[in-house]
N, C-alpha and C positions, 0 to 999 in steps of 0.2 A: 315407441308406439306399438300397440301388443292388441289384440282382440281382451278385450273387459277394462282398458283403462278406459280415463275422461281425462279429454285435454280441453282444455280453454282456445278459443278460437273467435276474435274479434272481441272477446269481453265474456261470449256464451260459454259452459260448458258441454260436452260433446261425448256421448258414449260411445265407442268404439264396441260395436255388437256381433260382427261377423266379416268377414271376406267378401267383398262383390261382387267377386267371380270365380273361379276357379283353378285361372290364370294366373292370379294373387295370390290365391291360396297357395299354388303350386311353390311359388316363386318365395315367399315371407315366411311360408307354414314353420319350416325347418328352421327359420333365422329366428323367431319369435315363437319355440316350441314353449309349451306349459308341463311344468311338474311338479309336482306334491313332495315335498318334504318334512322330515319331524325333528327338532333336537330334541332329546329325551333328558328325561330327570336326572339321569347322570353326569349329564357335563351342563347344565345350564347355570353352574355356578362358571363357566365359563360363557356366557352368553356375549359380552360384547367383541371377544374377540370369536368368535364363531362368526357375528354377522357380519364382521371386518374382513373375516376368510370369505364367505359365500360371495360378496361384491369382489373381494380382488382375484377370484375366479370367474368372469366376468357374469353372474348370475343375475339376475335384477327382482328383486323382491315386490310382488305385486299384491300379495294379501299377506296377513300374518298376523295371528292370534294367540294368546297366553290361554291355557287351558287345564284342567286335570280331572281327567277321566275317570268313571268308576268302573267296576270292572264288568257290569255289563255294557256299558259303552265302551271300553277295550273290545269284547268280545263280537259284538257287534262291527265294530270298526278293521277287526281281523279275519272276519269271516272267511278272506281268501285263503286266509292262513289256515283253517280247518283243517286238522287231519295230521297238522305237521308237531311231530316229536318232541320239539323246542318251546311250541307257542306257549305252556302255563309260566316256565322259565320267562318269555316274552310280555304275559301278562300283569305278570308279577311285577316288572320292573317297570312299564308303563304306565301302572296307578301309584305309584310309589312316590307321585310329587308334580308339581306342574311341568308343562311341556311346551314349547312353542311349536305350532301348527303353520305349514309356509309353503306357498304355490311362489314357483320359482318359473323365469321367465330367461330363455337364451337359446342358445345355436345348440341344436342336437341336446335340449337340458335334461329330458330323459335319460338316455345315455351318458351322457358327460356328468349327471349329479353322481350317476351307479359310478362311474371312475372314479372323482374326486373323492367320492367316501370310504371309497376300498373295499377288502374283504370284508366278512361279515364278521369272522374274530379276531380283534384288533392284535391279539398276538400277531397272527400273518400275517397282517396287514405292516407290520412293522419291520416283519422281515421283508415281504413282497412290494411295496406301497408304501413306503415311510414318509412322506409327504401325503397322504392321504388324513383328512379326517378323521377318520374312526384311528391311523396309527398314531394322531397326534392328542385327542382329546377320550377315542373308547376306554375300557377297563377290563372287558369279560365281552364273551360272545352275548349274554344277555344286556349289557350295561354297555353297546358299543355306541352310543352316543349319537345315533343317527338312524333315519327311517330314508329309504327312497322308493319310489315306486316303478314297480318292473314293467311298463307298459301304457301305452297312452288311455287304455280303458282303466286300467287302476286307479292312474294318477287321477281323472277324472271323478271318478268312483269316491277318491277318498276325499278329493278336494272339495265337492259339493256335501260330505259329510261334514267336514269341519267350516265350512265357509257356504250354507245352504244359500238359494234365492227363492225369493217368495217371500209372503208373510207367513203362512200355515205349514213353515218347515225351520224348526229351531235349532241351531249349535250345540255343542257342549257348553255348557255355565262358564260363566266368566271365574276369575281368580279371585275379585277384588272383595277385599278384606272391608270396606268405609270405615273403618273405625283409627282414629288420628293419622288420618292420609291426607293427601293435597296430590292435586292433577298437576304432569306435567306433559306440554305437548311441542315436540318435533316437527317444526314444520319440513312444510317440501323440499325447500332450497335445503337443507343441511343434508336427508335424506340422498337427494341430485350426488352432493356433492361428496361423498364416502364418509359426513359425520357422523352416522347412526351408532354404528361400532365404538367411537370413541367417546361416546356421551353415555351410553350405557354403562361400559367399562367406567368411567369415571363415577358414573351414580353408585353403582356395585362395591367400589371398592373405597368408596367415604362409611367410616368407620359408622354415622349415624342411621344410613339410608339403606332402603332394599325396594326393590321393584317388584311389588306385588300384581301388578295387572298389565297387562300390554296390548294394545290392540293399532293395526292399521284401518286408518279409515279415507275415504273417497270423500270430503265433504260437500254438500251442495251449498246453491250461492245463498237459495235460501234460510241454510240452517247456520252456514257463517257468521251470516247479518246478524243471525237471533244469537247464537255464541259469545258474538262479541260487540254487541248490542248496548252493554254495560262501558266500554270503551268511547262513546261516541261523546263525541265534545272533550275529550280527558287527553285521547293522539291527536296531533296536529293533522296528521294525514291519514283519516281512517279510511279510505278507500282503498288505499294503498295497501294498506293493514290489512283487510279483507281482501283483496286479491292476490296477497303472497298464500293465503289458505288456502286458493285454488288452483293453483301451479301445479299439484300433483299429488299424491300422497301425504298424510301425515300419521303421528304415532304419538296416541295418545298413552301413557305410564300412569298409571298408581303407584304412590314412593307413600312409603311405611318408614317406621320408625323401629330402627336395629336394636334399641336399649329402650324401656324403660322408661317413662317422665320428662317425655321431652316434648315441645310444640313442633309437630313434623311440619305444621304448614309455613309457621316463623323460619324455623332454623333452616329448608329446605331455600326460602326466600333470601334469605342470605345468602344461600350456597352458591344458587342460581347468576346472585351479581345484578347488578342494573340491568333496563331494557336496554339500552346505550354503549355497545361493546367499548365502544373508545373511552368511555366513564368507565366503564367496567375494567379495562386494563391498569386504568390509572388508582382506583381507589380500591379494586378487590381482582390483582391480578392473580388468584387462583380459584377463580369464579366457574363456575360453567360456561357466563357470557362471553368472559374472555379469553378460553379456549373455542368453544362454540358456538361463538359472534351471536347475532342478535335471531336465530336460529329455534331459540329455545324459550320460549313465552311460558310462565308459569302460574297458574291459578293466583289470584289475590284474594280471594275470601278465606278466613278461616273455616268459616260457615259452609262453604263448598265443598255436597256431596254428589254420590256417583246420580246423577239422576237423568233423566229425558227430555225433560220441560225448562223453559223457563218459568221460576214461580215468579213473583210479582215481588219490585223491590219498595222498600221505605222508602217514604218521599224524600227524606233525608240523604240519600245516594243517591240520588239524581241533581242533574244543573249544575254539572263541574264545572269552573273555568277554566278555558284551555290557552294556556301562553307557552304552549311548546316547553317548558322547562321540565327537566329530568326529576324534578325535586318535586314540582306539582303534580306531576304522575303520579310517583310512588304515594305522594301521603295521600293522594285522593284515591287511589285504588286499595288505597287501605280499609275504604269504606263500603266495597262492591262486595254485595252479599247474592246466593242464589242463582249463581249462573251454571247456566246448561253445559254438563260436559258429558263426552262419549265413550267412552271405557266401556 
């Protein structure tokens, strides 16, 4: 529980907006500090074991965006860095590819992210810090594979640059490509439970797939409902199904296609495995689902692009019958065209 989550309470969700006194503050501040972090283009072909590291140092990831900068938004976003010797060196390597954008959540996380990632040129860091970060995934003092922020005004500073609120204050652009992708989305419970890291890794390293878009999102109960809107009458238990969405966190993926002529939304469905981990063990035990249980919900349209809205479906996808069977799902979700996803 951190100031800017939502937790569910009685069925409601609940925005966690401040401290209520100062006595709390005093006493929580330091246990639930917030910090701004980057992995940088260089090591994000290691990404899922990065986020595997950042949890098993007890970190808790509370926002986190895919992004790629141009270089007046670098320059913009370095401003404190003005003046310093290094920064075009710095510049250079931060528009050179997407980056993952991350406010980190822990005990002392200021302090403790600047340890965990070492020096700032991973040579030393490997003589000084060999367990650190930057001495296990940097390259080069420019290429060290990691951003932290010196100070709880910075960390703020940079966090509301990459993760604005409001409506009249925009992000950096997203990554996503819509061109033969299909959504995949992480629920909470895996996220809870340290799958993030190993689902990633797994997507990354299937010879067909790549992870074009990333984003965390906080969903509300109302934009759940419309989400998965398309599901009603097809799960047995769709309440149920909408309130594992509000548990906490989710992380929605764009997955592309590595090669050439392939249906990414088909083949990526397969990969995925049944809704049903226990089916999924038995009929495709090297599935997603059956590494990362029923965790891992993935788009059924082929037709499903990056978009905002729900459009308006064929009458013909609507009025599924629902007898609970694993067999009636799939073929009937085969049919669910147009639904709202958030990338």
């Amino acid at each position: 529980m951190f100031v800017g989550n939502k937790v569910r309470i009685y069925g409601r969700q609940i925005l966690i907006t401040d401290y209520a006194d100062c006595f709390t503050k005093d006493r929580v501040g330091k246990t639930k500090e917030h910090t701004f972090a980057i992995i940088k283009p260089g090591a994000m072909d290691k990404l899922g074991e990065i986020l595997s590291q950042i949890e098993d140092r007890q970190f808790q990831i509370c926002r986190l965006r895919m992004c790629q900068l141009s270089r007046k938004q670098a320059l913009d976003f370095y401003e404190f860095r003005k003046g310093d010797a290094f920064l075009p060196f710095m510049l250079e390597h931060i528009v050179s590819g997407p980056m993952i954008a991350l406010e980190l959540v822990g005990i002392n996380a200021i302090e403790r992210w600047r340890q965990e990632i070492g020096p700032a040129d991973p040579a030393e860091a490997r003589k000084t810090a060999p367990q650190s970060l930057r001495a296990l995934y940097g390259v080069e003092k420019a290429s060290n594979g990691f951003h932290g922020s010196d100070n709880i005004e910075i960390a703020g500073r940079c966090a509301c640059y990459f993760f604005p609120q409001g409506i009249d204050k925009k992000p950096p652009p997203t990554t996503c490509q819509v061109k033969n992708s299909t959504l995949c989305v992480i629920k909470p419970h895996a996220i809870e439970e340290g799958k993030l890291g190993p689902i990633v890794t797994a997507i990354m390293n299937h010879p067909k797939f790549k992870i074009t878009a990333m984003q965390m999102f906080y969903i509300s109960t109302p934009n759940a409902d419309e989400f998965l809107e398309v599901y009603k009458g097809v799960v047995s238990d769709f309440h149920a199904m909408l309130l594992s969405y509000l548990d906490g966190p989710l992380i929605a993926l764009e997955i592309s296609a590595k090669i050439e002529g392939i249906n990414t939304h088909k083949e990526f469905r397969t990969f995925a495995g049944p809704s049903d981990s226990d089916i999924a063990r038995q009929i495709r035990p090297n599935s997603l689902r059956d590494s990362g249980s029923k965790y891992l919900p993935q788009s059924d349209s082929e037709d499903e692009g990056l978009e905002s809205e729900v459009e308006e479906q064929d009458d013909d996808n609507k009025g599924h019958d629902n007898n609970g069977d694993e067999e009636n799902l799939e073929d009937s979700s085969e049919d669910i065209e147009n639904v709202a996803i958030f990338i």
